[in-house]
C-alpha positions as CSV (number, residue, x, y, z in Angstrom):
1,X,-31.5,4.2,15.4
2,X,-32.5,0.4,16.3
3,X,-34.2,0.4,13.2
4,X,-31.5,0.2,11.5
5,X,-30.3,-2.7,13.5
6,X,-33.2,-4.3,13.4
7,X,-32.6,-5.4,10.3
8,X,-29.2,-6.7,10.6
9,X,-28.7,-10.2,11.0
10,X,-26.2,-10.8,13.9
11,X,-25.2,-14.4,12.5
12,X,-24.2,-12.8,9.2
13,X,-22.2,-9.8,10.8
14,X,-20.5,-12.2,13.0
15,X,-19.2,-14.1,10.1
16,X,-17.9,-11.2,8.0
17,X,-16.5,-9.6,11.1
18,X,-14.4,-12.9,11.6
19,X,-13.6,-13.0,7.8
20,X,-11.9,-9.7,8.2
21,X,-10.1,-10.2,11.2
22,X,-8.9,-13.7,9.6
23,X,-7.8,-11.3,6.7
24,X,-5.8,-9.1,9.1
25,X,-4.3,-12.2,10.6
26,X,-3.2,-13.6,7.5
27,X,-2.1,-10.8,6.0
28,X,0.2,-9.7,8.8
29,X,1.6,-13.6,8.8
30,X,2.1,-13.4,5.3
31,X,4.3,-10.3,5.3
32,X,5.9,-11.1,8.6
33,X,9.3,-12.2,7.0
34,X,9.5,-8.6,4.9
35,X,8.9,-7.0,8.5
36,X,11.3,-5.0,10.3
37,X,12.1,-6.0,13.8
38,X,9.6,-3.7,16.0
39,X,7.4,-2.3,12.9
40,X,4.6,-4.7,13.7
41,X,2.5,-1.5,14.8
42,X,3.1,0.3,12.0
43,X,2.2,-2.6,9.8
44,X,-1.3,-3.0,11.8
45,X,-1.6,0.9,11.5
46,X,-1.4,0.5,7.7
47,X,-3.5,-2.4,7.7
48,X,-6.3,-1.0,9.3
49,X,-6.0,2.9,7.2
50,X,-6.5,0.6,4.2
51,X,-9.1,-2.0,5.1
52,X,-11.9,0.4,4.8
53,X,-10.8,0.5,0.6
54,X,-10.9,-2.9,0.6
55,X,-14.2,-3.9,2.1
56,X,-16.1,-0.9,-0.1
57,X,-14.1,-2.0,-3.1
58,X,-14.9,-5.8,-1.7
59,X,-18.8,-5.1,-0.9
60,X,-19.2,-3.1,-3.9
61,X,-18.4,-6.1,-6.3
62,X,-20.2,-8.7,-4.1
63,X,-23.3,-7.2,-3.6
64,X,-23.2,-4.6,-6.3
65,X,-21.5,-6.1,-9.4
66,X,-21.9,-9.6,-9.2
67,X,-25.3,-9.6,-9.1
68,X,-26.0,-6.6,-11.9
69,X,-23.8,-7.3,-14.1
70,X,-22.1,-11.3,-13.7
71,X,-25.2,-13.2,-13.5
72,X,-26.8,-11.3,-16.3
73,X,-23.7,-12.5,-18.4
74,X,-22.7,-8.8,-18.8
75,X,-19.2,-9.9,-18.6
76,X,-17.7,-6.7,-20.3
77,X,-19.4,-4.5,-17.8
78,X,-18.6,-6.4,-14.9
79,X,-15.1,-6.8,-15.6
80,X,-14.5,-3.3,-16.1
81,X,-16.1,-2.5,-12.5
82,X,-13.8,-5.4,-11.4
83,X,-10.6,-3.2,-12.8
84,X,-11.5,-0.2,-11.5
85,X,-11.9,-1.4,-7.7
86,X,-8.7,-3.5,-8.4
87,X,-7.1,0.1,-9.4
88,X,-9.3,1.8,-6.6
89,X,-7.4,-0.9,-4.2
90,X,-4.4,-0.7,-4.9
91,X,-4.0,3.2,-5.0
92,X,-5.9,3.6,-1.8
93,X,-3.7,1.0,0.1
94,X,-0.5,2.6,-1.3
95,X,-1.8,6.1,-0.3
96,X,-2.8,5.0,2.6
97,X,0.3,3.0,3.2
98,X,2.3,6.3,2.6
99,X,0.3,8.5,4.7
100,X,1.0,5.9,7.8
101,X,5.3,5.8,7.5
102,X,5.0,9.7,7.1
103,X,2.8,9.5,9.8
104,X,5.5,7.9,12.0
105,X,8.2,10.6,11.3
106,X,9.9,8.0,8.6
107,X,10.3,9.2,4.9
108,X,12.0,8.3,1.7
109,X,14.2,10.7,-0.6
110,X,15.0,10.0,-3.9
C-alpha cells in the first residue's frame, strides 16, 4: 500500500484538497440566499453525494481530455467528451440531489 503513496506528491494533493474545499465554501455562499432557514445540513449532505461526479467528471477532462484530444487540436472530439461530463454532471448532481431530500423524509408531488 505505501507504494502507492509513494508516488503521490503531498504539495500537489494539498492544493487540490484546498481547491475543493474552496469549492464547497463557495458554493454553499453562493446559494445561501435560496437556502431555507435550518437546511444548511441538508445542503452540505447534497454537496458532498455530488462532489464525487464532479471531480471524476473534472479529473477526467483535465488529465484525460485536455491533453488527448485539445492539445492535439482535436476540437470536435474533445468537445464532445466536454458535453457528455457536462450531461454526466448535471444528472448525477440532480440524482444525487434527489436521493438526499428523500433521504431526509421530504418529497414533492405533482
Amino acid at each position: 500500500m505505501s507504494a502507492i503513496f509513494q508516488h503521490i506528491n503531498r504539495q500537489q494533493l494539498t492544493i487540490h484538497i484546498l481547491f475543493w474545499l474552496a469549492y464547497i465554501v463557495s458554493e454553499y455562499f453562493a446559494n445561501l440566499m435560496h437556502m431555507q432557514p435550518g437546511k444548511n445540513l441538508q445542503f452540505f449532505s447534497a454537496t458532498a453525494l455530488s462532489l464525487p461526479a464532479l471531480l471524476l467528471a473534472t479529473y477526467f477532462i483535465a488529465y484525460y481530455a485536455v491533453p488527448r484530444f485539445l492539445k492535439n487540436n482535436k476540437w470536435p472530439v474533445f468537445l464532445f467528451w466536454l458535453l457528455l461530463s457536462a450531461i454526466f454532471i448535471f444528472y448525477a448532481r440532480l440524482k444525487w440531489t434527489e436521493l438526499v431530500v428523500y433521504s431526509n423524509g421530504c418529497h414533492y408531488e405533482i
